[in-house]
Structure formats: structure tokens, C-alpha cells
N, C-alpha and C positions, 0 to 999 in steps of 0.2 A: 378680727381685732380681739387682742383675749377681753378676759372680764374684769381685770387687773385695771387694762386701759380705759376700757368703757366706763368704769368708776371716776376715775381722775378724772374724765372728759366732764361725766355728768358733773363731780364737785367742782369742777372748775367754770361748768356755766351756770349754775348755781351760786356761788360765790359774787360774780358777778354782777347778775342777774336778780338779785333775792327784793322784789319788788311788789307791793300790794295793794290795794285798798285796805284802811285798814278802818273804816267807820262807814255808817250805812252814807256820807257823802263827804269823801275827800280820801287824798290819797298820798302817799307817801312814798320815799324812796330810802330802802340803805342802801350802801353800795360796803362790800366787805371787803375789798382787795385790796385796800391798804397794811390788815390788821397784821401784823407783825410776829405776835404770839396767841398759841393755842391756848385754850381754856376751857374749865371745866364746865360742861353742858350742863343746862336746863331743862328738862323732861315735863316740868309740868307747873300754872301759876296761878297763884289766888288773885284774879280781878275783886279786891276787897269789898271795895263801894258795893258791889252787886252781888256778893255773897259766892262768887260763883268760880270752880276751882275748875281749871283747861289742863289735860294732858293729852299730849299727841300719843299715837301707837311705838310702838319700835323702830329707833330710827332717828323721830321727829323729834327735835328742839327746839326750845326758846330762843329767839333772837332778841337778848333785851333789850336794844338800843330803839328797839320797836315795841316798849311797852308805853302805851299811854292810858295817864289817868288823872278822869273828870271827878267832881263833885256825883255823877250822873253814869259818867261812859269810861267804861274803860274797854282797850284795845290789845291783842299781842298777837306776836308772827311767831308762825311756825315751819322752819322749813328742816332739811335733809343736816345732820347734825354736824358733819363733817366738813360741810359749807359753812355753817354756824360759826364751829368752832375755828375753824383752819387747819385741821389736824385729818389724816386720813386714816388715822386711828381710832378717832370717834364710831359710833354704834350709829350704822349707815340704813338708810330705809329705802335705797336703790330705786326712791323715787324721784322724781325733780319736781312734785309737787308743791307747791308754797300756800299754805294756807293762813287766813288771816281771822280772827276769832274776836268779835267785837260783843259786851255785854253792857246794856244800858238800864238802869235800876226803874223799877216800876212797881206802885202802889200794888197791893194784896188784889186788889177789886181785879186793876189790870190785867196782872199776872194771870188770874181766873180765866178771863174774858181771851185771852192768847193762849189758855190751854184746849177750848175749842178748835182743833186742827182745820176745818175741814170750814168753819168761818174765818179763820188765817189766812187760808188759803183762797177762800173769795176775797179776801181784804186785798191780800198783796198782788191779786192778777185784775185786779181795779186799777184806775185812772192815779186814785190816794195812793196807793200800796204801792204801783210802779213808780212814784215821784219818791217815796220813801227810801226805794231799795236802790237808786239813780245818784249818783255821785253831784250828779248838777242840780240835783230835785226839779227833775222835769222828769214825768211819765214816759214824755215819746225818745227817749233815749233810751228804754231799758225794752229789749222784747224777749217778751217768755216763752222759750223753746219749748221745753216737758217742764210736767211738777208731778209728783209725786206726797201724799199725803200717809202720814202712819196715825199712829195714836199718841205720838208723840212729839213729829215734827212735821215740818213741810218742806219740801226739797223741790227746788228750782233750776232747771239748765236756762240760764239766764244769758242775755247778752248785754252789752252797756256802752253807749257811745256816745257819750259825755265827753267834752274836750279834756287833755288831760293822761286818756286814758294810758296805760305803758305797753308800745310796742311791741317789749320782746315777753308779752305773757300773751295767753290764748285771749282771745276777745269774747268768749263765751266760755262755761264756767257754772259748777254745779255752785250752791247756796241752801244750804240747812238755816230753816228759822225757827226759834221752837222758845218756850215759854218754862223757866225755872219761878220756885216759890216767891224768887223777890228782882226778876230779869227779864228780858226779853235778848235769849243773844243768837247771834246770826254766825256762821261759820261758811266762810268761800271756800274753795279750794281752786286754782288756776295750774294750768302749767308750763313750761317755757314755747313762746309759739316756735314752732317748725320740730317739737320732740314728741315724746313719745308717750305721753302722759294719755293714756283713753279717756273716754268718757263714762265707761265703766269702772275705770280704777280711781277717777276722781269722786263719782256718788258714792264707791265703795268705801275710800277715805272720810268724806262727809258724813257717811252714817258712823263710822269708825270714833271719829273724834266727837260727833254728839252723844253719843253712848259713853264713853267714857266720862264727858262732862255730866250726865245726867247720874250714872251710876259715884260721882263722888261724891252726890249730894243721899246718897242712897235710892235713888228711881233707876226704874230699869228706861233701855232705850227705846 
């Protein structure tokens, strides 16, 4: 198969497909195969509430029809741009990762208290912290494969089987959670089940796009 074709294939189950969690409980669907005309891509969004500015790598777009915003939480998708858009002209990231980037506003105290990685990370692999990160907020729905802690984030291969859940994405699934000056935000990355998406190139995307989010506020990753 050239690589011509394996493109289309990918943006076409992508397009599809483009499906997420997009809050630490609840989930939503776009479906984009109706959209009719191409348009100009989004690379990167101010979740205002929370101060806190998301750009995907090369490649990745906003899906706006997928931004939501609370008094508290705001949410957006980010998936392969050319699915986005409908155009296969679009600046393609030849992955079918769909990632979903949720940022919830918290007091100065808190923010501190979440920049302790390494007590985030006992938090979230508690009984509390599993019901948090749980679509249905129940604990025994979520189990935690690997985590991984830095000095900056906490990274989870997570699983979740909360009713709900969307068949045609992986059922397990890295998660960056990490702590800005005035946030607390969470970034998944999934990718379509039965593809190609590792689990290597998923943590690698997660750390990707927390870096960038932390580097706009000027912190390094």
C-alpha cells in the first residue's frame, strides 16, 4: 500500500472516529463526516478561565466543536489536522492519536500542593485519585497500568471501564497530570482500537504536549 493511501485510510478513520473524554468524568462524541468544507486549522487554545494556553506538536489541531468552557473547567480535542479540517492538504501528524486536554482552575495554595509530583502521584493511585480520574467516579473502574513521575508531571497508563466508554478508541491510554500557577490540567492521549498508535508514541505525545503547555506559560517540561 503506498503512503499516499495509508494517509487517506488514516484521515478517513480519523474523521470518523474523532471521539474522547473530554473531562476528568464524562465524555463526548463529534463525529466530522458530515462537514462539507475545509477550513482553516487551529494549532493551539487559550483555556481562559484557567490561564492556561494548549498547543499540539506538528500535525495536531483543534477541534472546536470540542471546546468547552466552565466558570471552573475548560476542555478541547486535539486530533490529526486533516481529519479536523477535511482537507488533505492540511499539516498532517501521521498519527491517529486523538488527544483530549482538560484544565480546571484552582486556588494558589492548591496549585502548590499539585506541584508536589511525587504526592500527586500517591494521590491519583488512591482509592480518591482513582474515583477522580473515573468517568463514572467510581475508583474500581479505573486501573493503573504504569505511572511514571518527573519533576513536573505525572504520567499514567490508565485503563477505564465506566459505562459509556467508546469502542473504537484503545480502552487503555497514557494521562499526563501536572499542576500550572492557577490549574490543575490533565492531557489523555488514546488511539483508534485495532491501529497502530504504541504505547510508546502515545507517553511520547503526552510528554510532548505537556511541554508545550508548560513552556507557554514560560516553565520548562
Amino acid at each position: 500500500m503506498s503512503t499516499w493511501t495509508s494517509e487517506r485510510n488514516l484521515v478517513r478513520r480519523l474523521t470518523g472516529t474523532i471521539a474522547l473524554c473530554l473531562a476528568l468524568a464524562g465524555c463526548e462524541e463529534f463525529d466530522l463526516a458530515t462537514r462539507s468544507e475545509p477550513r482553516s486549522p487551529a494549532t493551539k487554545v487559550n483555556l481562559t478561565a484557567s490561564k492556561v494556553q494548549v498547543e499540539g506538536p506538528y500535525g495536531f489541531c483543534v477541534e472546536p466543536k470540542s471546546i468547552k468552557a466552565q466558570s471552573t473547567r475548560a476542555s478541547v480535542l486535539f486530533a490529526n489536522c486533516a481529519a479536523i479540517t477535511g482537507s488533505n492538504d492540511a499539516p498532517q501528524s501521521f498519527s491517529e492519536a486523538i488527544v483530549a486536554v482538560t484544565a480546571t482552575r484552582l486556588s494558589a495554595e492548591a496549585a502548590n500542593a499539585f506541584r508536589d509530583t511525587k504526592a500527586l502521584e500517591d494521590y491519583l493511585l488512591s482509592s480518591i485519585g482513582r474515583a477522580s480520574l473515573s468517568r463514572s467516579g467510581k475508583a474500581d473502574s479505573v486501573e493503573i497500568l504504569a505511572s511514571q513521575t518527573t519533576r513536573r508531571a505525572v504520567y499514567l497508563r490508565m485503563r477505564d471501564t465506566s459505562d459509556g466508554n467508546s469502542d473504537t478508541l484503545t480502552p487503555s491510554y497514557w494521562r499526563s497530570v501536572f499542576a500550572m500557577p492557577q490549574a490543575a490540567v490533565s492531557i489523555s492521549v488514546r488511539g483508534l482500537e485495532g491501529g497502530t498508535l504504541s504505547s510508546r508514541e502515545a507517553l511520547s505525545l503526552a510528554r510532548e504536549f505537556t511541554a508545550n503547555t508548560r513552556s507557554a506559560l514560560g516553565e520548562d517540561g
